[in-house]
N, C-alpha and C positions, 0 to 999 in steps of 0.2 A: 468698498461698498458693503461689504460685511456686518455685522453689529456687532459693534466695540465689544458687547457683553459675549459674546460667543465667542471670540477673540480671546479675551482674556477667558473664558473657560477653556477655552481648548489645551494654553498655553498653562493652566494650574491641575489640566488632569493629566499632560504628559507628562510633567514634573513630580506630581503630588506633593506641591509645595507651594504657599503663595510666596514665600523669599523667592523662591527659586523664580518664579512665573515674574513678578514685580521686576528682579533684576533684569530676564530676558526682555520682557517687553516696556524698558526705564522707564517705570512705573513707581510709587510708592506703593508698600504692602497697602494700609488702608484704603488706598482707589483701588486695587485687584478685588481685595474682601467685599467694597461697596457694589463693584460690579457684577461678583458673584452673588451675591442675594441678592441684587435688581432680577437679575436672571432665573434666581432659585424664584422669585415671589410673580413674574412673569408667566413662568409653568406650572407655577402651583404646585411644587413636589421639591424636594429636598435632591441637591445631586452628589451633596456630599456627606461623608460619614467621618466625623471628627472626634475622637478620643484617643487620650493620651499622650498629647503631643502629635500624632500621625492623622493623615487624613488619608482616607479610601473612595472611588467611587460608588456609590449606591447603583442597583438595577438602571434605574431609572438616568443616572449620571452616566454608566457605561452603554447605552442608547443614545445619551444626548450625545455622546461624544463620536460615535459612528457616526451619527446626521452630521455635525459639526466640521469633520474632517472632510465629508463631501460637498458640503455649504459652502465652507472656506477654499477649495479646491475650483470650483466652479464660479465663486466670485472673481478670484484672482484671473481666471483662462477667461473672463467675461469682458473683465477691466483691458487686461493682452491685448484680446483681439480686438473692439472696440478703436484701441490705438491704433490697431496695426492695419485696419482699414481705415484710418485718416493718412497712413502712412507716417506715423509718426515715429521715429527710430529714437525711442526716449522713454523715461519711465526711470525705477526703482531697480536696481542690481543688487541680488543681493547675495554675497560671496564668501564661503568659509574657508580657511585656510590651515592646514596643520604650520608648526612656526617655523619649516624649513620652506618651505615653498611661500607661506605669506608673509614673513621678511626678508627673503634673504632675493627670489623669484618675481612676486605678484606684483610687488606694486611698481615696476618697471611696465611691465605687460599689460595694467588694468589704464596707466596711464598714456599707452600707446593706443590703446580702442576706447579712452577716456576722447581723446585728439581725433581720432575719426568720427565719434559720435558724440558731439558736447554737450546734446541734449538729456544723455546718459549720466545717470544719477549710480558712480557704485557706490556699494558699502563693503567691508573685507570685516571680518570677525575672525582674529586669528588665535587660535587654542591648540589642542593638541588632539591630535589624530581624533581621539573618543570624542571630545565635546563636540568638534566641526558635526561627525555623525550625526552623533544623537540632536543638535539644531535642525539636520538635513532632515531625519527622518520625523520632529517635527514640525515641519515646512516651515520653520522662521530664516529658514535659506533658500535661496534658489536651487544651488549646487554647493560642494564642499570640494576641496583638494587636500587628498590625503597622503601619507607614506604608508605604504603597504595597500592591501589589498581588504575592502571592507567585512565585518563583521555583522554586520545586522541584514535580514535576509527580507528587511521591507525597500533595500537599499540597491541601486544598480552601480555597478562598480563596473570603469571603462582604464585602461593603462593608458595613461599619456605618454608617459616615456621611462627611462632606464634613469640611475642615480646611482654611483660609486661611494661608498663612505670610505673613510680610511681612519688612520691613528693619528691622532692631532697632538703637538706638543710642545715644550719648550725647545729651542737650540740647544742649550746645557741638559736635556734629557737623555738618559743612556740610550733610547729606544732613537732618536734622531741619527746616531752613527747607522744605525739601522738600513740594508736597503731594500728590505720587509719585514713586516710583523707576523710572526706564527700566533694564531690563538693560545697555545698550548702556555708560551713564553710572555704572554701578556700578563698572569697568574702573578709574576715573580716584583709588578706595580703599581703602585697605585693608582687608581682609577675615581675617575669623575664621570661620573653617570645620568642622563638625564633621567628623568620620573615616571613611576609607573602610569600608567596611563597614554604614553609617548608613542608614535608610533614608532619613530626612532629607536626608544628603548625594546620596543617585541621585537623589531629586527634584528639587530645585534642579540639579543638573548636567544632568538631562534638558531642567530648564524653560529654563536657559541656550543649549542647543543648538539647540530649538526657536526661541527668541529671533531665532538669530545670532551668538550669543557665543559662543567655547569657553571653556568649565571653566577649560583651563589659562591663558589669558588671565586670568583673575581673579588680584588679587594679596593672593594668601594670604599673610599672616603667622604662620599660626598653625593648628593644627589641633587639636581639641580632642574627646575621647571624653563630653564632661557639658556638657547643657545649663544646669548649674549655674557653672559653673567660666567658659563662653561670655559667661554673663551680669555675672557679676564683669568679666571681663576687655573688655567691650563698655562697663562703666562709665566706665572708665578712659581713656575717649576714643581707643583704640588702634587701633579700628577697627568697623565693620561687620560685623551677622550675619544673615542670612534664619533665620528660626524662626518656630514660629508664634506665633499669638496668644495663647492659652492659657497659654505656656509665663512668658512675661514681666508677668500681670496686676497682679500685688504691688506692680513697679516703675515701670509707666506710673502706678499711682495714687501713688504714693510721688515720681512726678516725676523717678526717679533714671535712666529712660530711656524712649527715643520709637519709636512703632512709626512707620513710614511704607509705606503701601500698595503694592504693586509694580504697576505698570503693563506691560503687562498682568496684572491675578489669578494669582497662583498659587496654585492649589486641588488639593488632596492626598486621595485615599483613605485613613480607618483599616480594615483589613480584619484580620478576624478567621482566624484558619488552626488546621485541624487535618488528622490523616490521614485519608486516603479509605477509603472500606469500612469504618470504625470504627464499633462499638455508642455509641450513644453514652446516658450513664446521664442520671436524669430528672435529676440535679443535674446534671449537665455540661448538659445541654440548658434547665433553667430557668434557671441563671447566664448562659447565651449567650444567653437571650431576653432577661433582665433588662437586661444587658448593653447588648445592641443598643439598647432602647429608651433607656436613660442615655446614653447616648453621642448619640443621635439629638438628644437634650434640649441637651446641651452643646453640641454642632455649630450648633444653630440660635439660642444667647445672641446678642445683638451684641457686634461686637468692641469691646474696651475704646476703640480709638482706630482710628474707622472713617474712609474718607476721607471723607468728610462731618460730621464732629467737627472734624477737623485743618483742612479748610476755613474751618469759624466759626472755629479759634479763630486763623487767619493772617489773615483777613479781617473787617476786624470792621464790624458793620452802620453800613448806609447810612442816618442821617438824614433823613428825607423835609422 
């Protein structure tokens, strides 16, 4: 119910980018530009300040955009309820996912309260730990699911459940005879790393630090934005990946690669994030309950290849 033009202002003053603003809201740049001066010429004031390449909010822009965020806050909790006293269990979902939880988790779970409610519209935006955020915080999600524990302080962070990572790798890799990994011993391989920004990647570099190890001691070959792409190239014998369990079950059963335990555990929060002070609708609040509970479910399976698996199958029984 909002007006499109404040829409797209809102979405090029959090950005400060009409690319940026155009791509979140599939838009072409020229209809963002158009709709920002319908708007500028609407108020009679200029709300942006454009030189150099860079654009700034003006006074006058950094007001409209406090009203803006309240506008669109109060539209959308307007649209909710509206539904939710026709009793309607339906609407727009809209769903962010860091790329361990929204490929590997989500879209089993989104399709099970897809089947209970099919008048349920989701959408999943899946990026990496930082983009999910920053859509959450500005409201072009509902909620977000993260690895780790959030960063931005506009942001409510809730733990859904626990996550193992371990060392992921070829059969023919030295680290496979393995029936744990030391951080310290991981130094002496090659390593396949996903990307900054990951959340994936700040946990492993925090567990590293904690360790005794730094980050940059590790000997990266390679740096990779898809735990897809990690795992082809972790076939290939090239090298070493911490990931978690979850992500590689197809392949530990398929043989085509080995999980190895890290010693000590590295155990990861998935935390769920959205903004603070936000209405939140009976369908945003029963998916985040659904949610939690599936996720609780999946945290607590055992691991395909737990260290007490890899154990029997290194050592094999003692004839009495």
């Amino acid at each position: 119910m909002a007006d499109r033009r404040l829409q797209v202002f809102h979405a090029v003053a959090k950005h400060l980018s009409f690319t940026k603003a155009a791509e979140t809201l599939f838009m072409t740049q020229p209809a963002v530009t158009f709709q920002i001066k319908q708007l500028e010429e609407h108020l009679n004031t200029r709300l942006f300040d454009r030189a150099q390449g860079r654009i700034l909010l003006t006074p006058a822009g950094q007001l409209a955009l406090d009203y803006a965020e309240r506008i669109l806050a109060l539209s959308a909790e307007l649209d909710t309820r509206l539904k939710e006293m026709s009793g309607q269990a339906a609407g727009l979902l809209l769903i962010g996912a860091s790329m361990t939880v929204g490929e590997y988790v989500l879209p089993q779970l989104i399709g099970k309260f897809k089947a209970r409610f099919p008048a349920v519209m989701p959408n999943l935006f899946v990026g990496n730990s930082e983009a999910v955020q920053e859509r959450v915080a500005e409201r072009t999600l509902d909620l977000g699911f993260i690895e780790g524990d959030s960063h931005l302080t506009s942001l409510q962070s809730e733990v859904c459940c626990e996550d193992e990572l371990q060392v992921v790798c070829a059969p023919a890799h030295p680290l496979a005879k393995e029936a744990c990994a030391r951080p310290a011993s991981l130094t002496q391989h090659a390593y396949i790393s996903r990307e900054a920004g990951s959340g994936t990647r700040a946990v492993v570099d925090r567990y590293l630090q904690q360790a005794g190890v730094a980050p940059e001691l590790m000997n990266a070959v390679v740096e990779l934005g898809s735990p897809e792409a990690i795992k082809g190239l972790v076939a290939t014998g090239l090298g070493f990946a911490i990931m978690s369990r979850v992500i590689a079950a197809k392949e530990l059963q398929l043989g085509q690669l080995v999980q190895v335990p890290l010693m000590p555990p590295l155990i990861r929060n998935f935390s769920v994030v959205y903004p603070k002070e936000r209405f939140h609708s009976n369908l945003v609040a029963a998916f985040l309950q659904f949610a939690k509970e599936q996720l609780a479910i999946t945290a607590t399976l055992p691991a395909a290849n737990s260290t007490t698996n890899k154990r029997e199958r290194l050592e094999p029984p003692r004839h009495r």
